[in-house]
TITIKOL-400122 format. One line per 4 residues: their letters; for each residue x, y, z of C-alpha. Coordinates in pm, whole numbers. Layout:
BEGIN
A	X Y Z ~ ...
//
This chain:
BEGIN
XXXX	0 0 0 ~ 309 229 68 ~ 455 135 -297 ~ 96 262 -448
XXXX	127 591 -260 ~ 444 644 -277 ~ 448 592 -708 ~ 134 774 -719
XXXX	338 1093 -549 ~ 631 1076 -776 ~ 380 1022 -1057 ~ 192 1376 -970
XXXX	516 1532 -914 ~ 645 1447 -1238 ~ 272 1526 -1425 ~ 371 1879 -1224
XXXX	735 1923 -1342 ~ 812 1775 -1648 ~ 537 2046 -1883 ~ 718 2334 -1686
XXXX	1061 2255 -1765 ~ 956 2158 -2129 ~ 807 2511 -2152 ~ 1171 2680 -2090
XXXX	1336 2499 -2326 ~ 1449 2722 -2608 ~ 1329 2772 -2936 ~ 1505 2865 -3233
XXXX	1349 3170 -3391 ~ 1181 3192 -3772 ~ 1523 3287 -3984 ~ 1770 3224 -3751
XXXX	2039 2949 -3797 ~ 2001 2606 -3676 ~ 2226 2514 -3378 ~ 2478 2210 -3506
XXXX	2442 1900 -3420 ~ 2594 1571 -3522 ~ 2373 1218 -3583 ~ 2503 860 -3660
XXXX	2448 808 -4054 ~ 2564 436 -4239 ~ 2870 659 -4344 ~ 2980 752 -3985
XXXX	2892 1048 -3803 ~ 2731 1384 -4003 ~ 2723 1686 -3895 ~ 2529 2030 -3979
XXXX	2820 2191 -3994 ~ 2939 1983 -4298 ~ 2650 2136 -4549 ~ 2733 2462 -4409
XXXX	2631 2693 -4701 ~ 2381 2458 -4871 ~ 1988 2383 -4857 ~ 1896 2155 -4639
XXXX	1553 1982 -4518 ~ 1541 1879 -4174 ~ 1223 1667 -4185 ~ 1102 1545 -3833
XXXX	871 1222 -3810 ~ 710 1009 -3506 ~ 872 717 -3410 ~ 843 434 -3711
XXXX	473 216 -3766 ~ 323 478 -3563 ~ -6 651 -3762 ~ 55 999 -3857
//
């Protein structure tokens, strides 16, 4: 009965935190720059950086078999 509680209080704690820290998270601004970052490709790692100068789509999807 303790265990219940006792999740059920870091449960509401974390429904009470977790929207407020997501809510000062910055966000980039329309027409300025993209902060680099790096992500594991086939070819090793890539990097913003490394198209500096050229177009680029970021495209942004849910995680895979997921509707939407």
């Amino acid at each position: 009965m303790i265990r219940i509680v006792l999740l059920s209080v870091v449960v509401a704690i974390a429904a009470l935190l977790v929207p407020r820290l997501l809510m000062r998270a910055t966000k980039p601004s329309v027409g300025n720059l993209a902060p680099d970052f790096a992500l594991p490709s086939q070819e090793g790692t890539v990097r913003l950086a490394d198209y500096r100068g050229k177009w680029v789509v970021l495209y942004f999807y849910p995680k895979d078999q997921t509707p939407g």
